[in-house]
N, CA, C and O of each residue as an XYZ file, in Angstrom:
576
protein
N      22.545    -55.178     22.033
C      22.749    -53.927     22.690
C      22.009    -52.819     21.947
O      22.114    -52.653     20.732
N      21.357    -52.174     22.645
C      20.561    -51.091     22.137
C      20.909    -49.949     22.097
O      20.877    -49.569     23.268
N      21.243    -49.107     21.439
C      22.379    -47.357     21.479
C      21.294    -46.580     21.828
O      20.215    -47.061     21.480
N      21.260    -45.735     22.293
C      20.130    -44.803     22.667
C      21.122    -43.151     22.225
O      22.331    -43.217     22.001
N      20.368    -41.830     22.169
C      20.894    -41.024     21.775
C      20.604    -39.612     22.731
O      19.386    -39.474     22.846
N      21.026    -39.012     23.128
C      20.459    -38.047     23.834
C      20.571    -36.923     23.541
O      21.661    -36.834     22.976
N      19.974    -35.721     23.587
C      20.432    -34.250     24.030
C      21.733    -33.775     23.473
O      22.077    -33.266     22.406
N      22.355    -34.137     24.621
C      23.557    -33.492     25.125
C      24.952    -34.303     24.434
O      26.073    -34.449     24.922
N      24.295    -34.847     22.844
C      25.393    -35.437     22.149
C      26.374    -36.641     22.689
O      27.598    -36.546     22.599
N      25.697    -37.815     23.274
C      26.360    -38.605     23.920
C      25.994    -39.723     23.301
O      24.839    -39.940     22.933
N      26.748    -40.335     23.181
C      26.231    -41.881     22.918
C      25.754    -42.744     23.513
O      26.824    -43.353     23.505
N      24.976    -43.540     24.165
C      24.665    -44.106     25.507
C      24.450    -45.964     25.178
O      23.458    -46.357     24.565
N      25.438    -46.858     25.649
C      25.325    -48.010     25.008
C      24.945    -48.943     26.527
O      25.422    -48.785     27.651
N      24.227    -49.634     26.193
C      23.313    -50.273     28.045
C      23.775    -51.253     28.173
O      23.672    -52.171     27.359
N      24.585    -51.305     29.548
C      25.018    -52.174     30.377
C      26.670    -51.764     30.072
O      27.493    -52.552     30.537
N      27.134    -50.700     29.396
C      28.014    -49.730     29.609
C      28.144    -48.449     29.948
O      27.196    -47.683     30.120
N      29.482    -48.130     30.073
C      29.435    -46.533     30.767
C      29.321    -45.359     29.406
O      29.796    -45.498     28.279
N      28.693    -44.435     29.839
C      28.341    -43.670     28.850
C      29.733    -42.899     28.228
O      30.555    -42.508     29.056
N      29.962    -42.710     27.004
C      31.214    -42.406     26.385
C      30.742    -40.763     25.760
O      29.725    -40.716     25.067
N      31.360    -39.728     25.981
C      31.049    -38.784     25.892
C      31.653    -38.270     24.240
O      32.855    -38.493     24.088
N      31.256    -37.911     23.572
C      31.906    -37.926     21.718
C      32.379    -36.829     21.738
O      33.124    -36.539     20.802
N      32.144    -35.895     22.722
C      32.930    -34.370     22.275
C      34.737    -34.648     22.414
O      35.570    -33.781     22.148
N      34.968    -35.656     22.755
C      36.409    -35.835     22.600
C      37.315    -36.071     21.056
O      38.355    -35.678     20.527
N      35.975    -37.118     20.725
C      36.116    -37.757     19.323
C      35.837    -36.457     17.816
O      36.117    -36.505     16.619
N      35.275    -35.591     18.555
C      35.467    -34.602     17.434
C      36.673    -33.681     17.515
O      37.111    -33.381     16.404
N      37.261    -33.206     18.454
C      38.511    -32.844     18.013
C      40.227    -34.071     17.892
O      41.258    -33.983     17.225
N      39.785    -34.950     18.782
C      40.802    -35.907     18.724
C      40.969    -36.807     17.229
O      42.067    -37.333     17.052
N      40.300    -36.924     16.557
C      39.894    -37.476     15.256
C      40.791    -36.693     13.958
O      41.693    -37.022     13.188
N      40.024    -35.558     14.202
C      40.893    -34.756     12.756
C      42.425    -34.412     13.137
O      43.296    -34.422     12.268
N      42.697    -34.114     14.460
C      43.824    -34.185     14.969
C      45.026    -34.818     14.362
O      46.043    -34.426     13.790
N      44.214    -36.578     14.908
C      44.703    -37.851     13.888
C      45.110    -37.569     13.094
O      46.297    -37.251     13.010
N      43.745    -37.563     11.542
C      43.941    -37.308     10.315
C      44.903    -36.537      9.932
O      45.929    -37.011      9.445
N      44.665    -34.870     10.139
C      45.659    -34.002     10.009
C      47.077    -34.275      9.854
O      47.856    -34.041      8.929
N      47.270    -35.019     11.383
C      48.789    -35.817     11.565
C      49.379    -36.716     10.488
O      50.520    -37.098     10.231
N      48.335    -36.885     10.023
C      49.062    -38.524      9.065
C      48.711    -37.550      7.510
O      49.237    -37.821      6.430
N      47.793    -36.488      7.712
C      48.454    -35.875      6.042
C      50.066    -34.692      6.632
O      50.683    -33.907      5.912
N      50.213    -34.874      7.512
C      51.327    -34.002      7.264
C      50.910    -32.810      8.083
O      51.677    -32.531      9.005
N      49.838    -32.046      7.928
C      49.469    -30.647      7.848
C      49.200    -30.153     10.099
O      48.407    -30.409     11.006
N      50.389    -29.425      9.891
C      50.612    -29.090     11.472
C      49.792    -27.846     11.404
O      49.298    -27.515     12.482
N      49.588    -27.238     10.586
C      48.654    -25.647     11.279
C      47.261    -26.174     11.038
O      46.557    -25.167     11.124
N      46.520    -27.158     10.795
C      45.419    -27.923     10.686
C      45.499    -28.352     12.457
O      44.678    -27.942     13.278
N      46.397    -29.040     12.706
C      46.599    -29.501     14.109
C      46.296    -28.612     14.728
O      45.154    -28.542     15.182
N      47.404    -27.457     14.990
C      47.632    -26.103     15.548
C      46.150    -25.738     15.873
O      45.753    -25.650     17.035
N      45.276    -25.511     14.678
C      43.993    -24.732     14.702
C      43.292    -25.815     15.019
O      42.376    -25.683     14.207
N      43.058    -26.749     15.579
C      42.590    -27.636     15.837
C      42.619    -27.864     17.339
O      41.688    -28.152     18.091
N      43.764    -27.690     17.571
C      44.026    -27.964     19.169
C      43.793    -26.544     19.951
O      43.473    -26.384     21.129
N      43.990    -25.790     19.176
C      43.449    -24.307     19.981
C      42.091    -24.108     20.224
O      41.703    -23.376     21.134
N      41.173    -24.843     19.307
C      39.953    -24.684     19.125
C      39.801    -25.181     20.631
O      39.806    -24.611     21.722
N      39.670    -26.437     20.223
C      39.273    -27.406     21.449
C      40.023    -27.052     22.617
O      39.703    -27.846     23.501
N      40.785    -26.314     22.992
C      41.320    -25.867     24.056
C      40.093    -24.465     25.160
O      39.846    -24.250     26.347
N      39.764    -23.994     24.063
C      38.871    -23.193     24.175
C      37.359    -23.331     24.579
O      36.699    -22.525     25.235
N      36.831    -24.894     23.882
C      35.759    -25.372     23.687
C      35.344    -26.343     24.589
O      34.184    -26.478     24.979
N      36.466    -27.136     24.977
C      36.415    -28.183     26.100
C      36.973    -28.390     26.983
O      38.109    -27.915     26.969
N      36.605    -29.111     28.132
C      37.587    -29.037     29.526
C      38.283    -30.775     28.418
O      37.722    -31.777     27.976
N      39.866    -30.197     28.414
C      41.211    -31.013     28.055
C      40.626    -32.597     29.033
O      40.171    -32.730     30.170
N      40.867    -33.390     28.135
C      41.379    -34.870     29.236
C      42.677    -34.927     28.900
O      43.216    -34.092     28.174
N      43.501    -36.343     29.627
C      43.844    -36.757     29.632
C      44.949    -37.078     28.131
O      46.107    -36.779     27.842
N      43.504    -38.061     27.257
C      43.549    -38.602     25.887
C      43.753    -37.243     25.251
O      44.708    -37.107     24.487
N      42.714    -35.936     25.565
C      43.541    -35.095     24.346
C      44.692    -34.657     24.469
O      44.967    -34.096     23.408
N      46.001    -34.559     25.563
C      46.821    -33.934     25.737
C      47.491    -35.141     25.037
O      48.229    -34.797     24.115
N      47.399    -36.652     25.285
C      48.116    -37.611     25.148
C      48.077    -37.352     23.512
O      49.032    -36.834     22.932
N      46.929    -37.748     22.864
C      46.732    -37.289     21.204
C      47.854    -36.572     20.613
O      48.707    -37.037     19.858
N      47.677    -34.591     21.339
C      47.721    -34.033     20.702
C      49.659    -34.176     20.739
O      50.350    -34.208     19.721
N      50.042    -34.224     21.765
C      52.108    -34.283     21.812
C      51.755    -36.008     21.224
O      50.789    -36.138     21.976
N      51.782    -36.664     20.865
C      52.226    -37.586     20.229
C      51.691    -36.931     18.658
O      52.603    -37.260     17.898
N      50.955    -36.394     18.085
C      50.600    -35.746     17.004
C      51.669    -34.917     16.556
O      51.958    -34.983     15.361
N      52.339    -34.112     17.332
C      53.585    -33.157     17.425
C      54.528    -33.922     17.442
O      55.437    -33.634     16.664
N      54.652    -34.818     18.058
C      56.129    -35.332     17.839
C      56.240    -36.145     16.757
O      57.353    -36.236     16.241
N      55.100    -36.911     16.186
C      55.006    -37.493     14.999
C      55.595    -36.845     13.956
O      56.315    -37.267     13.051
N      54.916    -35.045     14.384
C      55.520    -34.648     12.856
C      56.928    -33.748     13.052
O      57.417    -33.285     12.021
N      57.543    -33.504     14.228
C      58.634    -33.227     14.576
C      58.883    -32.207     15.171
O      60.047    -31.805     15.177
N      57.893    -31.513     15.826
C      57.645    -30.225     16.770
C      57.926    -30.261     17.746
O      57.026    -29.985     18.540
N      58.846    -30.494     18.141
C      59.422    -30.362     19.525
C      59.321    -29.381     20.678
O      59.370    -29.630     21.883
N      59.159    -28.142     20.026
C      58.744    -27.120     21.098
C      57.300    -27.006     21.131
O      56.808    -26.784     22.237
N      56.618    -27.100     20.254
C      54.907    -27.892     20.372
C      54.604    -28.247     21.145
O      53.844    -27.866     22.036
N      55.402    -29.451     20.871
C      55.286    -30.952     22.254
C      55.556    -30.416     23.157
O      54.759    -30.865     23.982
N      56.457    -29.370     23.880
C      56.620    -29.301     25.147
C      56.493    -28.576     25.686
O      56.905    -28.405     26.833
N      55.509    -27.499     24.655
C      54.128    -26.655     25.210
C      53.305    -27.247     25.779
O      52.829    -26.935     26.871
N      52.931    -28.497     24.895
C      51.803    -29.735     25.150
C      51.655    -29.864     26.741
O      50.832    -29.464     27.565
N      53.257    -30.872     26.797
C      53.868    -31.188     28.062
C      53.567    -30.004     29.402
O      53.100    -30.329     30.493
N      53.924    -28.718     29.039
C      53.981    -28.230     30.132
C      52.345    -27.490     30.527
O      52.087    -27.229     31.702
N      51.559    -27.270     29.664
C      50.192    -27.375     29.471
C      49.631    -28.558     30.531
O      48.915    -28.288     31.495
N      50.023    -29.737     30.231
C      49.284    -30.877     30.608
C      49.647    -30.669     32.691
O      48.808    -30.458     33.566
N      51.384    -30.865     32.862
C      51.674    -30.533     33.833
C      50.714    -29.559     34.802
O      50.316    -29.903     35.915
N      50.423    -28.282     34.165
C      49.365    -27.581     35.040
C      48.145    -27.715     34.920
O      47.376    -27.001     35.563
N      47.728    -28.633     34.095
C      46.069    -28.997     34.656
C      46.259    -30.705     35.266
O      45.259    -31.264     35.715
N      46.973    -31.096     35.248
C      46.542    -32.342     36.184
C      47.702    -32.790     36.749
O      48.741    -32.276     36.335
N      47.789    -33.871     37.846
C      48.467    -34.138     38.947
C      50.005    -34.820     38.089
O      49.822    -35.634     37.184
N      51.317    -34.449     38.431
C      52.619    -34.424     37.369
C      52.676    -35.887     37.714
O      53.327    -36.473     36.849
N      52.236    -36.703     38.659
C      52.438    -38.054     38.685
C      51.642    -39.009     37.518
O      52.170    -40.068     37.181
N      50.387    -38.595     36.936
C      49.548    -38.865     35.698
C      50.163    -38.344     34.621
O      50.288    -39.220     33.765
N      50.605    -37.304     34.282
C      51.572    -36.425     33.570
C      52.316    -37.494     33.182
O      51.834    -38.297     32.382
N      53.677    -37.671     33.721
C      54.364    -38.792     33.231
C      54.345    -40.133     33.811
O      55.317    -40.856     34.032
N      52.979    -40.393     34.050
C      52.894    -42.050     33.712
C      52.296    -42.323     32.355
O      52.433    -43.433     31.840
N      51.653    -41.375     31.775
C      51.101    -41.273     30.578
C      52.167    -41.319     29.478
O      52.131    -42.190     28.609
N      53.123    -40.366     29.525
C      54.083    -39.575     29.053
C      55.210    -41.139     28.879
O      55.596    -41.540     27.781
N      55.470    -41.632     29.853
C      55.947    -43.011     29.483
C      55.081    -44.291     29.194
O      55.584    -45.414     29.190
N      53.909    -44.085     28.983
C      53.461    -45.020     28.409
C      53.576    -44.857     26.688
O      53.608    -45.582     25.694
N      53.608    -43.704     26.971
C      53.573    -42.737     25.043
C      54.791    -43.478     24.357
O      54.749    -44.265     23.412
N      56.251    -42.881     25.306
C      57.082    -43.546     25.288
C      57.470    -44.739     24.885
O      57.905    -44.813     23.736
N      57.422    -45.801     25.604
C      57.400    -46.895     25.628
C      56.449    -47.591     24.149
O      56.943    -48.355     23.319
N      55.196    -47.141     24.141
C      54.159    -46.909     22.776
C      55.431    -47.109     21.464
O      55.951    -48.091     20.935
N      55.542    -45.938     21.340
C      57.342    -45.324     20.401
C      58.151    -46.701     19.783
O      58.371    -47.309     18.736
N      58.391    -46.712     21.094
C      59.560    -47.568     20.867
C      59.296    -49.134     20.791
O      60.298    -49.792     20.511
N      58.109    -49.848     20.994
C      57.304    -50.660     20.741
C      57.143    -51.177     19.483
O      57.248    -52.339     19.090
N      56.839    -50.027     18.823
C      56.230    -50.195     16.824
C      57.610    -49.753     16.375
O      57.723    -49.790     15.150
N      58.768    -49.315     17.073
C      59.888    -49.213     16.016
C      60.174    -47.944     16.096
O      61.320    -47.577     15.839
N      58.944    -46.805     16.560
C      59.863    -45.392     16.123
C      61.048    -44.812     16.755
O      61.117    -43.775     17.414
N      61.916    -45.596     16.469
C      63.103    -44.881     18.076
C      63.416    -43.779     17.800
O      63.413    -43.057     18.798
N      63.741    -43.198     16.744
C      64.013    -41.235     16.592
C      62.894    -40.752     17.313
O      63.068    -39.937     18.219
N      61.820    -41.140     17.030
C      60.901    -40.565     17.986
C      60.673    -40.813     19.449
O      60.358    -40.022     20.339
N      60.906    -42.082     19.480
C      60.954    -42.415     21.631
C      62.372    -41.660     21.734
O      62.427    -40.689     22.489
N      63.374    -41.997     21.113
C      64.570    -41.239     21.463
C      64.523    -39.442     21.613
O      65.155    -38.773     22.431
N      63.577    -38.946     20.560
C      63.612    -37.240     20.831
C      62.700    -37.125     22.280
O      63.087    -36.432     23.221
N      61.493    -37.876     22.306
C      60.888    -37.541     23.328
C      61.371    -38.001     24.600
O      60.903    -37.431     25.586
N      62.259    -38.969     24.790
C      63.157    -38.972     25.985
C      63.735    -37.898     26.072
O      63.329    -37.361     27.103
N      64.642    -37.116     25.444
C      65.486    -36.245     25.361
C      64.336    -34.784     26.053
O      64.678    -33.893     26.831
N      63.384    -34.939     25.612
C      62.464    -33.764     25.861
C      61.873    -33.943     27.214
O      61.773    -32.986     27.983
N      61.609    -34.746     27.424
C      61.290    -34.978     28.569
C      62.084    -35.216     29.802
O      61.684    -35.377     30.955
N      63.216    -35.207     29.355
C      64.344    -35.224     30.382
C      64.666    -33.558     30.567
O      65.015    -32.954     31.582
N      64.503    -33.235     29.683
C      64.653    -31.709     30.168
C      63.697    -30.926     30.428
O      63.953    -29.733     30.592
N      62.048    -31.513     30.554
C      61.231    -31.077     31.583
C      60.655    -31.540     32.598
O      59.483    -31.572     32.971
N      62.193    -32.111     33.247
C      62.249    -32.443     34.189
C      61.534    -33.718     34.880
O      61.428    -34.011     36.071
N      61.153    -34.266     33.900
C      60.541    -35.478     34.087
C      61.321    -37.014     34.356
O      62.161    -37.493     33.594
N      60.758    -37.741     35.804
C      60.952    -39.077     36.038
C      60.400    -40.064     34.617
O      59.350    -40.681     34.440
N      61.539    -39.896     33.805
C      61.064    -40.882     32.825
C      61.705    -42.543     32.174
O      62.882    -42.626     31.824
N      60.925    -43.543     32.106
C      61.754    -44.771     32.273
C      63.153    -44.888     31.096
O      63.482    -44.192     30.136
N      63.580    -45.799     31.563
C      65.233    -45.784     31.510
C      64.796    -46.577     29.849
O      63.952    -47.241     29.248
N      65.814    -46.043     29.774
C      66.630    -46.351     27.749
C      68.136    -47.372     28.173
O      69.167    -47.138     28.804
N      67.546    -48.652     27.395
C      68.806    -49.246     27.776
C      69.066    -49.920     26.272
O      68.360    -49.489     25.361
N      70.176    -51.095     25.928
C      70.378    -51.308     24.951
C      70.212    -52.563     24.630
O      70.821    -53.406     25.288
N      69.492    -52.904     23.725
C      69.791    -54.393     23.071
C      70.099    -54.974     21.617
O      69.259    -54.509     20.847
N      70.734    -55.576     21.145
C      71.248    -56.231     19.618
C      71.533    -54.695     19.430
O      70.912    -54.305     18.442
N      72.131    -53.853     19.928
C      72.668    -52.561     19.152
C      71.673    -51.315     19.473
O      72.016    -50.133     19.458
N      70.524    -51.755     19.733
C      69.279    -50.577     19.703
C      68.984    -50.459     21.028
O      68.897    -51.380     21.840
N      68.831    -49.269     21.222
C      68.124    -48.376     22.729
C      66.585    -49.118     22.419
O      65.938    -49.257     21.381
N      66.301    -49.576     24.058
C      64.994    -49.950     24.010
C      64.864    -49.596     25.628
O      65.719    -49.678     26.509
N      63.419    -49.154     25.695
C      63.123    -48.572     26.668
C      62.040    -49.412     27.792
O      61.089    -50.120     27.462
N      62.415    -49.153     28.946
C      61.754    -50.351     29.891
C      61.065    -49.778     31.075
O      61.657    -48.771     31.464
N      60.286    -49.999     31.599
C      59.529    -49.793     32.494
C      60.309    -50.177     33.662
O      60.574    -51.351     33.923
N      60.687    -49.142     34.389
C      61.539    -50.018     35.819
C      61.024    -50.047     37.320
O      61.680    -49.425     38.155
N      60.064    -50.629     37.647
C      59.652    -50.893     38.464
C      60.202    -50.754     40.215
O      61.151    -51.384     40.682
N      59.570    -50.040     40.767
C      60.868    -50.020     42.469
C      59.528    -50.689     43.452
O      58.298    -50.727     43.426
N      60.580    -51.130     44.237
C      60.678    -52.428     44.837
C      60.221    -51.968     46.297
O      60.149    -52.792     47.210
């Protein structure tokens, strides 16, 4: 496979779809930031790029799982209600429970557990918390 480079800062890999990197520069330190701890690194980070780029998807998803990682709850549901008005609330929280579900997957249940809680109070269709060997585990419930 041959990488080619262009202009307009893209990566271009042939006989794939072109992957655009301006995501990967604010979604990246985001990361980092998150895992040293440092939320006004985030903060100034996510404002930037708010400013700088039209938002996907992945950065809204990034940036509230970044916040809830480190325990910002009203952050996160700035995030949340941010995301709500730029794209369709049915993508909103199918994402939002995949995050979820994510959570509670690797073990973090204080964290799938706060962000249920948060998301239940913005008003969100979000999948059901049920119990097993003692622990809330969360399931995808499918209608029929």
């Amino acid at each position: 496979m041959n990488a080619e480079s262009s202009d307009s800062h893209e990566c271009v890999l042939r006989d794939e779809p072109t992957i655009s990197l301006d995501w990967v520069t604010y979604d990246l330190p985001i990361i980092l930031h998150t895992g040293s701890g440092d939320k006004q690194k985030v903060d100034k980070i996510w404002n930037l790029s708010m400013s700088a780029q039209k938002i996907t998807n992945r950065n809204y998803g990034c940036t509230l799982s970044s916040y809830l990682m480190l325990g910002y709850l009203r952050e996160a549901g700035e995030v949340i209600d941010q995301w709500k008005q730029a794209s369709a609330t049915e993508l909103v929280i199918s994402n939002c429970n995949r995050l979820l579900k994510a959570f509670s997957d690797v073990g973090l249940m204080e964290t799938a557990e706060t962000f249920h809680t948060l998301l239940t109070e913005k008003g969100c269709d979000v999948i059901q918390m049920s119990q097993s060997k003692g622990r809330p585990v969360f399931q995808v419930i499918r209608e029929r």
